[in-house]
C-alpha positions as CSV (number, residue, x, y, z in Angstrom):
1,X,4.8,-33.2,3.4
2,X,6.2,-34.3,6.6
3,X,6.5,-32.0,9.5
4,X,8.8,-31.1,12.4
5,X,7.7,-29.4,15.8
6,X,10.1,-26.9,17.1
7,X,9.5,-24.4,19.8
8,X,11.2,-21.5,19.9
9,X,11.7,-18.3,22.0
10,X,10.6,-14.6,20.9
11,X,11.1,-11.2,22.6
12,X,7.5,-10.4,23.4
13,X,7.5,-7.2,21.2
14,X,8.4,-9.7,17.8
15,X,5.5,-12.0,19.3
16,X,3.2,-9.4,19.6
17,X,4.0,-7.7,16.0
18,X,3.5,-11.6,14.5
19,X,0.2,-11.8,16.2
20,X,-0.9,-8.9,14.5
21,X,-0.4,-9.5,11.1
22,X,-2.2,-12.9,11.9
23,X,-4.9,-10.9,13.2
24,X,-5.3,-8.8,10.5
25,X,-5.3,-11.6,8.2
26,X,-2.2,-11.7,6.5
27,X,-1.0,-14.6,7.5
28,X,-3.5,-18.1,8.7
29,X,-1.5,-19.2,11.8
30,X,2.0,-18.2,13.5
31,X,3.5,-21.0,12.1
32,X,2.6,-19.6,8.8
33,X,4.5,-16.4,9.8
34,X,7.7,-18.2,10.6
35,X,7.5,-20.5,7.6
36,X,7.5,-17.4,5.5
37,X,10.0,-16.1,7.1
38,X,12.2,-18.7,7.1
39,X,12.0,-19.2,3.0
40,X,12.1,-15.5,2.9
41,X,16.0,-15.8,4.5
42,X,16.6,-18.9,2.8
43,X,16.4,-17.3,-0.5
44,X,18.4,-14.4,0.6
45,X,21.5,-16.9,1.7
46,X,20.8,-18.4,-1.6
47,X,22.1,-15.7,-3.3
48,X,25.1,-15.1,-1.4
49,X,26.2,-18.6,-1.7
Protein backbone atom coordinates (compact mmCIF):
# COMPACT_ATOMS: atom_id res chain seq x y z
CA UNK A 1 0.00 0.00 0.00
CA UNK A 2 1.38 3.26 -0.99
CA UNK A 3 1.14 6.23 1.24
CA UNK A 4 0.57 10.02 1.18
CA UNK A 5 1.80 12.57 3.83
CA UNK A 6 -0.56 15.28 4.60
CA UNK A 7 -0.36 17.68 7.47
CA UNK A 8 -3.20 19.10 8.77
CA UNK A 9 -4.47 21.59 11.42
CA UNK A 10 -6.50 20.66 14.68
CA UNK A 11 -8.08 22.88 17.45
CA UNK A 12 -5.94 21.90 20.30
CA UNK A 13 -8.92 20.51 22.38
CA UNK A 14 -9.60 17.70 19.15
CA UNK A 15 -5.65 17.20 19.38
CA UNK A 16 -5.67 16.68 22.84
CA UNK A 17 -8.87 14.32 22.96
CA UNK A 18 -6.89 12.18 19.92
CA UNK A 19 -3.95 11.89 22.11
CA UNK A 20 -5.83 10.36 24.57
CA UNK A 21 -7.41 7.68 23.17
CA UNK A 22 -3.84 6.84 21.77
CA UNK A 23 -2.66 6.98 25.15
CA UNK A 24 -5.03 4.73 26.52
CA UNK A 25 -4.41 2.39 23.81
CA UNK A 26 -7.16 2.48 21.51
CA UNK A 27 -5.73 3.47 18.80
CA UNK A 28 -1.45 2.73 17.81
CA UNK A 29 -0.51 6.20 16.38
CA UNK A 30 -2.46 9.48 15.47
CA UNK A 31 -2.42 8.68 12.08
CA UNK A 32 -4.34 5.60 13.03
CA UNK A 33 -6.89 7.87 14.61
CA UNK A 34 -7.49 9.98 11.49
CA UNK A 35 -7.37 6.91 9.17
CA UNK A 36 -10.28 5.59 11.16
CA UNK A 37 -11.95 8.43 11.05
CA UNK A 38 -11.74 9.15 7.70
CA UNK A 39 -13.31 5.46 6.58
CA UNK A 40 -15.60 6.01 9.41
CA UNK A 41 -17.10 9.29 7.18
CA UNK A 42 -16.44 7.68 4.07
CA UNK A 43 -18.88 4.94 4.72
CA UNK A 44 -21.33 7.40 6.04
CA UNK A 45 -21.29 9.46 2.52
CA UNK A 46 -21.52 6.05 1.08
CA UNK A 47 -24.85 5.73 2.04
CA UNK A 48 -26.14 8.90 1.17
CA UNK A 49 -24.84 8.72 -2.35
Amino acid sequence: MEFKKVTISLPKNLYNQGINLVNKGLFSNFSDLVRSGIRIEFKEIELVI
